[in-house]
C-alpha positions in Angstrom: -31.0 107.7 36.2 -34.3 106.5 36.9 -37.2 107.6 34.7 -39.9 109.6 36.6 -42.7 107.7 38.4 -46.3 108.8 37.2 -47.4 111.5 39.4 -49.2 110.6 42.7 -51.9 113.0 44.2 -50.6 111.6 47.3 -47.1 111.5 46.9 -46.2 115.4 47.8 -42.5 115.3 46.5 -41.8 112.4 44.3 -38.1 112.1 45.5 -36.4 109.1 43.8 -32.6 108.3 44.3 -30.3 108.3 41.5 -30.7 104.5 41.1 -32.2 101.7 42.8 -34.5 100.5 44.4 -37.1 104.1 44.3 -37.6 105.6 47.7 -41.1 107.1 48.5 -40.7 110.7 50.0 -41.9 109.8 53.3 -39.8 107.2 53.3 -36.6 109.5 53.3 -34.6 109.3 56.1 -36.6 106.5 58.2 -36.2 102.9 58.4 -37.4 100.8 55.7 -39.0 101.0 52.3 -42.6 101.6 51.2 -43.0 98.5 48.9 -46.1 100.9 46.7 -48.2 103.7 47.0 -50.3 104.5 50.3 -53.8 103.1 50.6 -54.5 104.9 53.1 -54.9 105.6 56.8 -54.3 103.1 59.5 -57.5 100.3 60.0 -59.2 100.6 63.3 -57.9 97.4 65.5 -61.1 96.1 66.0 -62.5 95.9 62.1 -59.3 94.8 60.4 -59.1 96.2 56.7 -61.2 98.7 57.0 -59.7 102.5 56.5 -60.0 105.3 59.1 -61.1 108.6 57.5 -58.6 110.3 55.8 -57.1 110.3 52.1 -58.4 107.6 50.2 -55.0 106.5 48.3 -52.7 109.2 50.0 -50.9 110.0 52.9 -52.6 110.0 56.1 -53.4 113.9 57.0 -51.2 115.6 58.7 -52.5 119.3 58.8 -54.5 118.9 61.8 -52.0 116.6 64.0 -50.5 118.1 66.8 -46.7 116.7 65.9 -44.3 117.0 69.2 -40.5 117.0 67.8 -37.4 115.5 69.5 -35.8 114.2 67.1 -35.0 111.5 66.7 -38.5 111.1 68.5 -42.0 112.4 67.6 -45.5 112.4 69.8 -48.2 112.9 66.7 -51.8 113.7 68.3 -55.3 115.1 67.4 -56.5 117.7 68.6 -59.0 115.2 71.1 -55.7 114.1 72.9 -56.7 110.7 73.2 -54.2 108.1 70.9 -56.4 105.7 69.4 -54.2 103.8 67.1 -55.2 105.3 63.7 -53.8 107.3 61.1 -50.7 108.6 62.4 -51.1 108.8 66.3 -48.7 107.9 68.2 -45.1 108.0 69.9 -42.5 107.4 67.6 -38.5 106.8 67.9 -35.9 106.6 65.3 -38.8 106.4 62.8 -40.9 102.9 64.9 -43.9 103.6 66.6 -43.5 102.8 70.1 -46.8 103.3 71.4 -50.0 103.1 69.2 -52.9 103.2 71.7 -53.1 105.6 75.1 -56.6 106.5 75.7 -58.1 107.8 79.1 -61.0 107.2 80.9 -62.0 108.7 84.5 -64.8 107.3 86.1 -66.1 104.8 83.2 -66.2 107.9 81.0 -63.7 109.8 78.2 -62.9 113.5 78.7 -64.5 115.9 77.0 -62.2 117.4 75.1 -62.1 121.3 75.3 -58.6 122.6 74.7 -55.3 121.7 72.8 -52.5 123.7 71.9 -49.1 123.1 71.6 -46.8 124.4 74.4 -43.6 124.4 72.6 -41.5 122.6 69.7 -41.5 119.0 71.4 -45.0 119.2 73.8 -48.6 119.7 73.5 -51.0 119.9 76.3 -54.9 118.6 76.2 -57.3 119.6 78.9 -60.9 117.7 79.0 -63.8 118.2 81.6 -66.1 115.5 82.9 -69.0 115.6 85.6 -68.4 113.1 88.7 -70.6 114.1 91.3 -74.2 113.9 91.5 -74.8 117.7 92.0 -77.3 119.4 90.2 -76.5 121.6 86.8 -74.2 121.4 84.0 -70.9 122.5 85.4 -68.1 119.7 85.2 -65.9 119.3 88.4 -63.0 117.5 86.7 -60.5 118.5 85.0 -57.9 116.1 83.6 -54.7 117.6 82.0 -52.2 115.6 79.6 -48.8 116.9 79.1 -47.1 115.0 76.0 -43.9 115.1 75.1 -42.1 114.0 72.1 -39.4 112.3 74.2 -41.9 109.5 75.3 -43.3 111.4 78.4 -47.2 111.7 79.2 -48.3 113.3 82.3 -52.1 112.9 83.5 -53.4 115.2 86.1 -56.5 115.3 87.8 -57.9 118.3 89.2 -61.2 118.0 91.5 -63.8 121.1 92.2 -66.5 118.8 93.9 -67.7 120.2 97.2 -67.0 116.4 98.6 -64.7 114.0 98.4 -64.5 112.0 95.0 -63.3 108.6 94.5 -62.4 108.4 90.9 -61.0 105.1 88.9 -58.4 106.7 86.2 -57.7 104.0 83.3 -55.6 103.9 80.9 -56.0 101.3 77.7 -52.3 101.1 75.9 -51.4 99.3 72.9 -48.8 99.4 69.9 -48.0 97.5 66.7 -44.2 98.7 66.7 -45.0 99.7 63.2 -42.3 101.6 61.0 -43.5 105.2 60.0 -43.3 104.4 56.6 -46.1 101.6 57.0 -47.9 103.6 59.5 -48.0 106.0 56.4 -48.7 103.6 53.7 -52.0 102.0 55.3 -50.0 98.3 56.5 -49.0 98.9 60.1 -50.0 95.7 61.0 -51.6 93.6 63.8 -51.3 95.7 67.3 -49.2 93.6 69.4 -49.9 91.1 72.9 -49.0 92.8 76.0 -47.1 91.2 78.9 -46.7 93.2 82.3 -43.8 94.5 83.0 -42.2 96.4 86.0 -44.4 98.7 86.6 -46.5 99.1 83.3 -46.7 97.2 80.2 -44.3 95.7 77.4 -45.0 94.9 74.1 -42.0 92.5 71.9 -41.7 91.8 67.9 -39.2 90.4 66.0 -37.9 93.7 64.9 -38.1 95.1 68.5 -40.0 96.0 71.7 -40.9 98.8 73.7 -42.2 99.2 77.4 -44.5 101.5 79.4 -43.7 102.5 82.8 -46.3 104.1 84.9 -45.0 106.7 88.4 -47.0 106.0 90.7 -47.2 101.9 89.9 -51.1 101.2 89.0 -53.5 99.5 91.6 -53.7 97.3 88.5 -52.0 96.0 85.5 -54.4 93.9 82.7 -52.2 92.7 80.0 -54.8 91.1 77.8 -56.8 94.3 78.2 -53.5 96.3 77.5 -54.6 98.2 80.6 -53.4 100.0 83.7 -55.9 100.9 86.2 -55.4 103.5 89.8 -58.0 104.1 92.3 -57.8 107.7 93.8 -59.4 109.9 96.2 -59.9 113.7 95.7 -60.6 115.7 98.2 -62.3 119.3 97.5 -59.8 121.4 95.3 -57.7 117.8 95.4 -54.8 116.7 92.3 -53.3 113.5 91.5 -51.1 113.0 88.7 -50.2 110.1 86.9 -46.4 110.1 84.8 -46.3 107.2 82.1 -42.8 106.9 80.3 -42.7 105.6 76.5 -39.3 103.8 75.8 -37.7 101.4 73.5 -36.3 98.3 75.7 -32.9 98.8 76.7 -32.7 102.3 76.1 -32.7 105.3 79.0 -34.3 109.0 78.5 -34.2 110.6 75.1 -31.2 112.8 75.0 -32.5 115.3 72.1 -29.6 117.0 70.5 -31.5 120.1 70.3 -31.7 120.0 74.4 -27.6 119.8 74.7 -26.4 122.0 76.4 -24.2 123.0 73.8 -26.4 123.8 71.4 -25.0 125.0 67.9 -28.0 127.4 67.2 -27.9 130.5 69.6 -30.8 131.4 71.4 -32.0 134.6 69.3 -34.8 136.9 70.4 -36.8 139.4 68.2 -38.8 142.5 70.1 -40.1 145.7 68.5 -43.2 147.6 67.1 -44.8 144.0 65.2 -45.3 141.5 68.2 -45.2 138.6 65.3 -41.8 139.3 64.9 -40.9 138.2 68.3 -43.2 135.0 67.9 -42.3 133.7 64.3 -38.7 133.7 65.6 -38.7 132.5 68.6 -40.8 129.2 67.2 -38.4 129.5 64.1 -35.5 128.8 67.0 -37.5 126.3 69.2 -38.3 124.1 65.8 -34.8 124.6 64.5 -34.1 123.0 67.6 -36.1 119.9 67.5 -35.0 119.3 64.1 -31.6 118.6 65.3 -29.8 115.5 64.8 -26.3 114.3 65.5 -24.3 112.0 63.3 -23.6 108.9 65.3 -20.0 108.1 64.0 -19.2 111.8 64.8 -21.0 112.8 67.5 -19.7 116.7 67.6 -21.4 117.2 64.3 -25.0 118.3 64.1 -27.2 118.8 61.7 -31.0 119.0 60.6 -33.4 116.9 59.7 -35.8 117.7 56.7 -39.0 117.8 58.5 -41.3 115.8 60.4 -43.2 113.5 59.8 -42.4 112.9 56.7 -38.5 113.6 56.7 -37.1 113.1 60.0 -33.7 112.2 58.5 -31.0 114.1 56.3 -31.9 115.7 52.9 -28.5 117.4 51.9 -30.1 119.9 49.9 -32.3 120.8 52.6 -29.9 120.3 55.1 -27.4 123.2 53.4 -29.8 125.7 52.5 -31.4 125.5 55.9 -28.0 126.1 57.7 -26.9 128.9 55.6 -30.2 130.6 56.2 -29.2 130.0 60.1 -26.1 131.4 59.5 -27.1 134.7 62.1 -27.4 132.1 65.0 -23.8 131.0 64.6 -22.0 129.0 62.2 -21.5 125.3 64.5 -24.8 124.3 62.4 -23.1 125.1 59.3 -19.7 123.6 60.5 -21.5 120.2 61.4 -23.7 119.9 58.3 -20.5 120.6 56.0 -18.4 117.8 57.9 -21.2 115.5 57.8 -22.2 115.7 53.8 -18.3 115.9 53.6 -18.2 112.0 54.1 -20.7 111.5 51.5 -19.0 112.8 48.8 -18.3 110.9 45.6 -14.6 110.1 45.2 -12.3 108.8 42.5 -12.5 108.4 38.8 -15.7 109.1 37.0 -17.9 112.0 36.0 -19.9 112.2 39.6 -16.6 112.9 41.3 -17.1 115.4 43.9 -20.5 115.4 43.8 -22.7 114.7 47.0 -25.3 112.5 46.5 -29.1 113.8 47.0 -32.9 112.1 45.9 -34.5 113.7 42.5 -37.1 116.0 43.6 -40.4 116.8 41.6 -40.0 120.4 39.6 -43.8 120.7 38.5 -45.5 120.2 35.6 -43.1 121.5 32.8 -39.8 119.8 34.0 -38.6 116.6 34.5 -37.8 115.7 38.3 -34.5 117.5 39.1 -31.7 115.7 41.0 -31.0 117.6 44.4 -27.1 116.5 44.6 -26.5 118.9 41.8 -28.1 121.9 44.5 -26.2 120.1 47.4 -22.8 120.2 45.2 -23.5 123.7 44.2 -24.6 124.8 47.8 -21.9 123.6 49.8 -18.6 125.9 48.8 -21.7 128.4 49.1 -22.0 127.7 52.2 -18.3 127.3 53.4 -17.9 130.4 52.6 -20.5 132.5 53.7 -19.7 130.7 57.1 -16.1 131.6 56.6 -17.8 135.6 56.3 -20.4 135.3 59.3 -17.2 133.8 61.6 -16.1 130.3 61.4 -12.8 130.2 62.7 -9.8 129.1 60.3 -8.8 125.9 61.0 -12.7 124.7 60.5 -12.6 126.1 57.1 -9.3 125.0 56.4 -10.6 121.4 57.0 -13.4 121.5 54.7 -11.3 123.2 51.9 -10.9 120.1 50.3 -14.4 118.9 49.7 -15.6 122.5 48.7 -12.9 121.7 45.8 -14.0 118.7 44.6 -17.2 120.4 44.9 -15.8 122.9 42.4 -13.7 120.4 40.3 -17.2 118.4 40.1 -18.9 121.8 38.3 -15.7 122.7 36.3 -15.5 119.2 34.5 -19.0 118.5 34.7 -19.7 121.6 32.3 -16.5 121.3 30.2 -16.7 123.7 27.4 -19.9 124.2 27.4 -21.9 127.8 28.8 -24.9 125.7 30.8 -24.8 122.9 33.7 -27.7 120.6 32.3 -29.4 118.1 33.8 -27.4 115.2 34.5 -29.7 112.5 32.1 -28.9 112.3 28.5 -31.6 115.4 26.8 -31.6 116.8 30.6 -32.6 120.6 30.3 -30.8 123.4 31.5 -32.7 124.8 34.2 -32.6 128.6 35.0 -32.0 128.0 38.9 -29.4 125.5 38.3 -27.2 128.0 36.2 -28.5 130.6 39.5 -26.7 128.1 42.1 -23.8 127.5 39.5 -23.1 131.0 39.1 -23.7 131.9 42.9 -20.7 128.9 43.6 -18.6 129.6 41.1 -18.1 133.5 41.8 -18.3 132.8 45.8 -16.2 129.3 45.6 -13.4 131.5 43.7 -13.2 133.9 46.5 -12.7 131.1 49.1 -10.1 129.6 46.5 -8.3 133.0 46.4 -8.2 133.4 50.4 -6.7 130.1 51.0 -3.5 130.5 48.3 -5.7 127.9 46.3 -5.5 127.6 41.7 -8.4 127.9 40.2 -10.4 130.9 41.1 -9.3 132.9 38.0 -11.0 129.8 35.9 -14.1 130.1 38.0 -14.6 133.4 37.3 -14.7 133.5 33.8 -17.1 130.7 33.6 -18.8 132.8 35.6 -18.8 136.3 33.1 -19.0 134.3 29.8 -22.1 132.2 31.7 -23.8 135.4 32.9 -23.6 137.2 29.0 -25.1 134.3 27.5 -28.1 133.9 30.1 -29.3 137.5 29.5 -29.4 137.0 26.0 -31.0 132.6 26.1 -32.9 132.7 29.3 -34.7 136.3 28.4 -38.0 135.7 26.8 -39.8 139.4 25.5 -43.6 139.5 26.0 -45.5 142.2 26.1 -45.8 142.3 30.1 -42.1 143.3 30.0 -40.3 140.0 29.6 -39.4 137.3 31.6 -36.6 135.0 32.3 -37.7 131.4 30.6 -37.7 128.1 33.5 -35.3 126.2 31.6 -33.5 125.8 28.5 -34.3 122.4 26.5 -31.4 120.3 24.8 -32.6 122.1 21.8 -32.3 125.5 23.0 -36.1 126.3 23.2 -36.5 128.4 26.1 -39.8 127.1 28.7 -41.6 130.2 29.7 -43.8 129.6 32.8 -43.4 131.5 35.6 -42.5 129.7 38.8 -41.3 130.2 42.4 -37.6 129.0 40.6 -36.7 132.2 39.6 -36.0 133.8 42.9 -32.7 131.8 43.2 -31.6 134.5 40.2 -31.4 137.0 42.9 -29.9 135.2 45.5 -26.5 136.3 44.7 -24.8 135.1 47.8 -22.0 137.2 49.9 -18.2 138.2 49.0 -15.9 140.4 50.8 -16.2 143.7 52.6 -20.3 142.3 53.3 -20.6 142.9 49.4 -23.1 140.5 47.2 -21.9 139.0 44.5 -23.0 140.0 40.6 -26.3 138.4 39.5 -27.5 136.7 36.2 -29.7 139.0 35.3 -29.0 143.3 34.7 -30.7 146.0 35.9 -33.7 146.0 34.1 -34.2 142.2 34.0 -33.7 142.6 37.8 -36.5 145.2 38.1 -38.8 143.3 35.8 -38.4 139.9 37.7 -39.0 142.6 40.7 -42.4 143.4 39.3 -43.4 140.2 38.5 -42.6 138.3 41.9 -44.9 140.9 43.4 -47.8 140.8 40.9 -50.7 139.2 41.9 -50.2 135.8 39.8 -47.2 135.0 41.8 -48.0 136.9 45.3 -50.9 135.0 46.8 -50.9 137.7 49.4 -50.0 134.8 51.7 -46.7 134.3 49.9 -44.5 133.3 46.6 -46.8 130.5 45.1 -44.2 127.6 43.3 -46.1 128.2 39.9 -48.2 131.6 38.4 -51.8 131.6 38.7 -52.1 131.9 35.2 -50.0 129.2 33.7 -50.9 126.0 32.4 -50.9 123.2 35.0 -51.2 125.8 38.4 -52.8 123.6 41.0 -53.2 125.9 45.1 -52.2 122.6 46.2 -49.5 121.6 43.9 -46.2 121.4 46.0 -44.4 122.6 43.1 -47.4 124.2 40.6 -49.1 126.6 42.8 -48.8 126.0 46.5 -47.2 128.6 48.7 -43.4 127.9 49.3 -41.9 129.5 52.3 -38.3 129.0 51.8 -38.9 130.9 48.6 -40.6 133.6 50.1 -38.3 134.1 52.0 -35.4 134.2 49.4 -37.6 136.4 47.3 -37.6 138.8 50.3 -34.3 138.9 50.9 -33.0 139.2 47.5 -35.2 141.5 46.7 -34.6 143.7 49.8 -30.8 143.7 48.8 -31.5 144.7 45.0 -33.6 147.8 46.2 -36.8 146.8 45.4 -38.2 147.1 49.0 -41.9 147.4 48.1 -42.2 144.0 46.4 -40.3 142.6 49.6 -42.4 144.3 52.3 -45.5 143.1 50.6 -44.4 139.5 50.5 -43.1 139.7 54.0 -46.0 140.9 55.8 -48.4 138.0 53.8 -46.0 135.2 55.2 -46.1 137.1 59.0 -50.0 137.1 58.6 -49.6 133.5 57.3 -47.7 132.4 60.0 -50.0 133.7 62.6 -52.7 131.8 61.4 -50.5 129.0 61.4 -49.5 129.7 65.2 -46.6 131.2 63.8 -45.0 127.2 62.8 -44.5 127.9 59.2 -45.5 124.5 57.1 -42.7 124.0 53.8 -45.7 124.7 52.1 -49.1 125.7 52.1 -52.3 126.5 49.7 -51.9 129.0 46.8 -55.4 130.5 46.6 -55.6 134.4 47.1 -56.0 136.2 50.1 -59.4 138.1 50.5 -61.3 139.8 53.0 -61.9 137.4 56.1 -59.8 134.1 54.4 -57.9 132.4 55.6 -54.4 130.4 54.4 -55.1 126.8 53.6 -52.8 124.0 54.9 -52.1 121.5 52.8 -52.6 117.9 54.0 -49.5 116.3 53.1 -46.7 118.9 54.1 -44.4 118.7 56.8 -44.4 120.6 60.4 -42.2 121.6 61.4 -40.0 121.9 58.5 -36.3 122.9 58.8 -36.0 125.1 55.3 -39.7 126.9 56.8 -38.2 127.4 60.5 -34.8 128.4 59.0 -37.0 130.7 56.6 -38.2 132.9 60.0 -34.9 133.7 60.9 -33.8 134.9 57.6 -37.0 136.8 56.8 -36.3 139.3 60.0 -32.1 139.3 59.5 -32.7 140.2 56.3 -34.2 143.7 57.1 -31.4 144.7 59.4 -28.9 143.7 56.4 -26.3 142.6 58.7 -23.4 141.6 56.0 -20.4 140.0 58.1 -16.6 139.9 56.8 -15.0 138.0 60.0 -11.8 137.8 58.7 -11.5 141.5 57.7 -13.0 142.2 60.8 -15.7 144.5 59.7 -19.6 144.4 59.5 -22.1 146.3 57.0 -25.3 147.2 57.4 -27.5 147.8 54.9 -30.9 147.6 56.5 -34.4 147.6 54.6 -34.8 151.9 54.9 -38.5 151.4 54.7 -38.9 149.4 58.0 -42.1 147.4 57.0 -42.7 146.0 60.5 -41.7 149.2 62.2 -38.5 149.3 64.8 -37.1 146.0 65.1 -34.2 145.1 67.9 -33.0 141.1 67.1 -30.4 140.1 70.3 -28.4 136.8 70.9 -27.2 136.7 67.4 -23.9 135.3 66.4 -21.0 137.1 64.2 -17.2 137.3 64.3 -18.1 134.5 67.2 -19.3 136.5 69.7 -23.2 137.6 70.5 -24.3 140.4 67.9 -27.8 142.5 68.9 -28.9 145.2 66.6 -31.7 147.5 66.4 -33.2 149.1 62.8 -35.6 152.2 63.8 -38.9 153.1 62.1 -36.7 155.2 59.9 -34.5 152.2 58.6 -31.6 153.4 60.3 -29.6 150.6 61.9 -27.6 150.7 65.5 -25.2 148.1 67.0 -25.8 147.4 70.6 -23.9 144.3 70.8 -20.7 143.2 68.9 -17.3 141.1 69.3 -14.3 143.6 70.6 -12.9 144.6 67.6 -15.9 144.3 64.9 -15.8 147.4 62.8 -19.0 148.7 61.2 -18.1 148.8 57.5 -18.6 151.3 55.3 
């Protein structure tokens, strides 16, 4: 394996493959390679090499874009509406920038910009005012609308309030360099392209490509070496025009965005109740889950999600697992299609990666070495299989995937030997404490799928498990005089690393066996109850969230993805696990800071955001660099609100438990249109924590 690059301020993940050539992270999943490190935002076209504001040696900003999501198509704004070519405007495709350059002018004059929001996962919406008549005071008495959507679509509507007919000249200056995201991000986009006309709009060609822009209705006129398009209108008194231009890659019809299908894996789950947030985190958690969708081209029945835009528009298998098991309430044809698709990228044959699925090394902080993410991916996926297996997924599907959840299982079994600890793959590697979390979590769960299917091998996996779980109480425990604390990692030599970091909530994820039953965790009771403690103190609580690394240890950065920032899939674990051990206070406090933090953030959870405490009057930070939407953030919102009904599915015994969160932190709750056993599932917890099912498979018993 590749020794770690130096650390980058702008480089927000540091993911590296297992090999070479090194891949940049916001280079994962596009087309192409960044050749070095950013230097900066893309030049203005008419002073070549000279920066646009932004992050001097970074990534461009991406807190304040507007970011529409099709995938595999983004529309990435400011908040002025008008693309101008720099930084990351732009309409994108399958990771090229199609269009660079689409700025507005009515009457000789820009817009002023006074509203822009977005409308929904994949469209945004600016409005701007300007003053075209000669009549006296300040009032404007145009209005122009722009409706952009990420699948290449820009509507431009004028609305007149003169008292007399206007005649109004609406242009439109277009331009593009056909620039890969990756360079867009690194600083080198290139020269912006000639334009030729073409049909009704404009077309731009390079060797790599081309793209076109059609215009409904066709322009009066049509200036290629201007790259501009040009109508002349007349308003009458209350009066509208509208103007539809169409983004596309030559040769190439409408965007067919896999999260627009009709057949949809994720269902279509609503939240109502006494918190109105509720209602809105999930409902964007849905529409973003959506957008992130992406279909495997060889296989076209099997879906799954991209990491996150703009950054990671393409498959992460970590990501890609966790964030589907989390979806697991909205059906299990997410999990099904994610499963079949890392299936095929399995190692196979001889050799000690056998079985393993293949992932990028992912920064861990300041204390640890960058961790390799196939090791989660191998560990997560009989996880997965057979949780889905629980929540519904019909037989044959499992049967299927049997196979590579063994391998999976073969891969840990000989990959520890007759040792206690799964290590780092490198030679010295440490053994981290989640690791031996996601081990144990597989091994106990894989040997119940094992055991269901007639399968050898479960009996082995279990005592792993037991002689694993003694021997972390006693080597990952570390007494202080706060009460203790599990250590990080374990290094070759057995010295335990003692900082205190979002990591440790994977040592209550437990996962779920039969009978809607979790499975034993690493820690005992009173480890359990002192982690419990210690996730809800104020060095790890921002009050906005789980920050990845405790205020007070060495190396805590707010803005440090891994040392300090505010990571929402691990808020949300933290909540859940600690709503299923009992410890319901720590949970509801963590809980209600990500719901205040998502309202601030319009209720689109980043991956991450800024660690600092929460005060009177402030505010959550974003942080420059993270993606948004993100699928492990969106998928975070849906298991944030199932996990307080405590719905725990057994399909196949035909029985449900509830074990719903008795002190109801957000008040009554009713989720409806989720997905168990198959069949829609709506439920209802009341401000007394008591849970009711409204809506249920014929059939579905409520366990005990």
């Amino acid at each position: 394996m590749h020794q770690p690059t130096p650390p980058s301020t702008a480089d927000p993940d540091r993911r590296l493959r297992d090999g070479p050539p090194p891949r940049l992270p916001w280079a994962e999943g596009l087309p192409g390679q960044l050749r070095g490190r950013p230097t900066g935002a893309v030049p203005p076209r008419s002073a070549p090499g000279v920066r646009s504001p932004g992050s001097p040696d970074g990534l461009p900003p991406a807190h304040t874009a507007l970011i529409c999501v099709a995938l595999p198509a983004l529309a990435i704004s400011t908040e002025r509406g008008q693309l101008t070519g720099q930084g990351l405007e732009g309409f994108y495709r399958a990771g090229r920038r199609l269009l660079a350059r689409c700025q507005v002018r009515v009457a000789g004059r820009e817009p002023l910009p006074v509203q822009a929001r977005m409308s929904g996962a994949d469209r945004a919406r600016f409005v701007g005012t300007l003053r075209a008549s000669r009549a006296p005071g300040p009032d404007p008495d145009v209005v122009v609308e722009r409706d952009r959507h990420a699948d290449g679509t820009e509507r431009i509507t004028l609305h007149s309030s003169a008292p007399h007919p206007l005649g109004l000249a609406l242009e439109v200056a277009l331009g593009t360099d056909l620039a890969e995201l990756s360079a867009v991000a690194s600083g080198s986009p290139g020269p912006e392209l000639p334009a030729s006309v073409h049909d009704s709009g404009l077309r731009w060609t390079s060797p790599t490509g081309s793209s076109s822009v059609t215009a409904h209705p066709p322009p009066t006129d049509a200036l290629a070496s201007a790259g501009l398009l040009r109508w002349e209108f007349e308003l009458s008194p209350g009066g509208t025009v509208s103007v539809e231009l169409r983004v596309r890659p030559d040769s190439t019809g409408p965007l067919r965005a896999v999260g627009r299908a009709a057949t949809s894996p994720l269902a279509p789950a609503r939240a109502a109740g006494d918190d109105p947030r509720a209602a809105a985190l999930l409902r964007t958690s849905v529409e973003d889950l959506q957008a992130l969708l992406l279909r495997d081209p060889a296989h076209p029945s099997d879906t799954y999600l991209g990491a996150g835009a703009p950054w990671r528009c393409g498959l992460a298998p970590a990501e890609a697992l966790a964030a589907a098991r989390m979806t697991l309430p909205l059906g299990t044809r997410l999990a099904a299609g994610t499963l079949r698709t890392l299936a095929r990228t399995q190692l196979r044959g001889p050799g000690a990666r056998a079985g393993m699925i293949p992932g990028p090394r992912r920064d861990a902080g300041p204390h640890l070495p960058p961790g390799c993410t196939g090791t989660e991916a191998t560990l997560l996926f009989p996880v997965l299989l057979a949780e889905a297996r629980r929540w519904g997924l019909p037989d044959q599907e499992s049967r299927e995937l049997l196979p590579a959840a063994e391998r999976c299982l073969n891969w840990l079994r000989a990959t520890v030997g007759d040792r206690t600890y799964l290590r780092d793959p490198q030679p010295g590697g440490p053994a981290r404490g989640e690791t031996q979390a996601h081990a144990h979590r597989a091994a106990l769960l894989g040997a119940d799928l094992l055991d269901a299917y007639g399968r050898p091998g479960g009996d082995g996996l279990r005592q792993w498990a037991a002689g694993l779980r003694a021997a972390f109480q006693a080597d990952f425990w570390t007494q202080d005089r706060g009460g203790g604390r599990p250590a990080a990692a374990l290094t070759e030599d057995g010295r335990p690393l003692t900082h205190l970091g979002c990591g440790a909530v994977h040592l209550l994820d437990t996962g779920l066996l039969g009978g809607g039953s979790p499975a034993v965790g690493l820690l005992d009771k009173v480890q359990t109850e002192q982690l419990a403690r210690l996730l809800g103190g104020p060095d790890m609580d921002s009050g906005w969230g789980l920050r990845g690394l405790g205020a007070k240890e060495a190396g805590h950065n707010p803005f440090g993805h891994r040392a300090g920032a505010v990571r929402v899939q691990e808020t949300a674990l933290a909540v859940a696990g600690l709503a299923a051990a009992g410890y319901e206070k720590e949970a509801g406090g963590l809980l209600r800071g990500l719901l205040a933090a998502a309202e601030h953030f319009g209720h689109r959870l980043p991956e991450m955001f800024g660690g600092g405490r929460r005060t009177d009057g402030s505010v959550p930070l974003p942080h420059p660099a993270a993606c948004r939407p993100a699928a492990t953030a969106a998928a975070s919102g849906v298991l944030l609100l199932t996990a307080l009904a405590g719905i725990r599915p057994d399909a196949p015994a035909g029985t449900v438990t509830l074990r719903p969160v008795h002190s109801a932190p957000l008040g009554e709750l009713g989720l409806t249109g989720l997905r168990v056993a198959g069949a829609p599932f709506s439920i209802r917890v009341s401000r007394l924590g008591l849970a009711m099912v409204e809506e249920a498979a014929n059939g579905l018993q409520l366990g005990a």
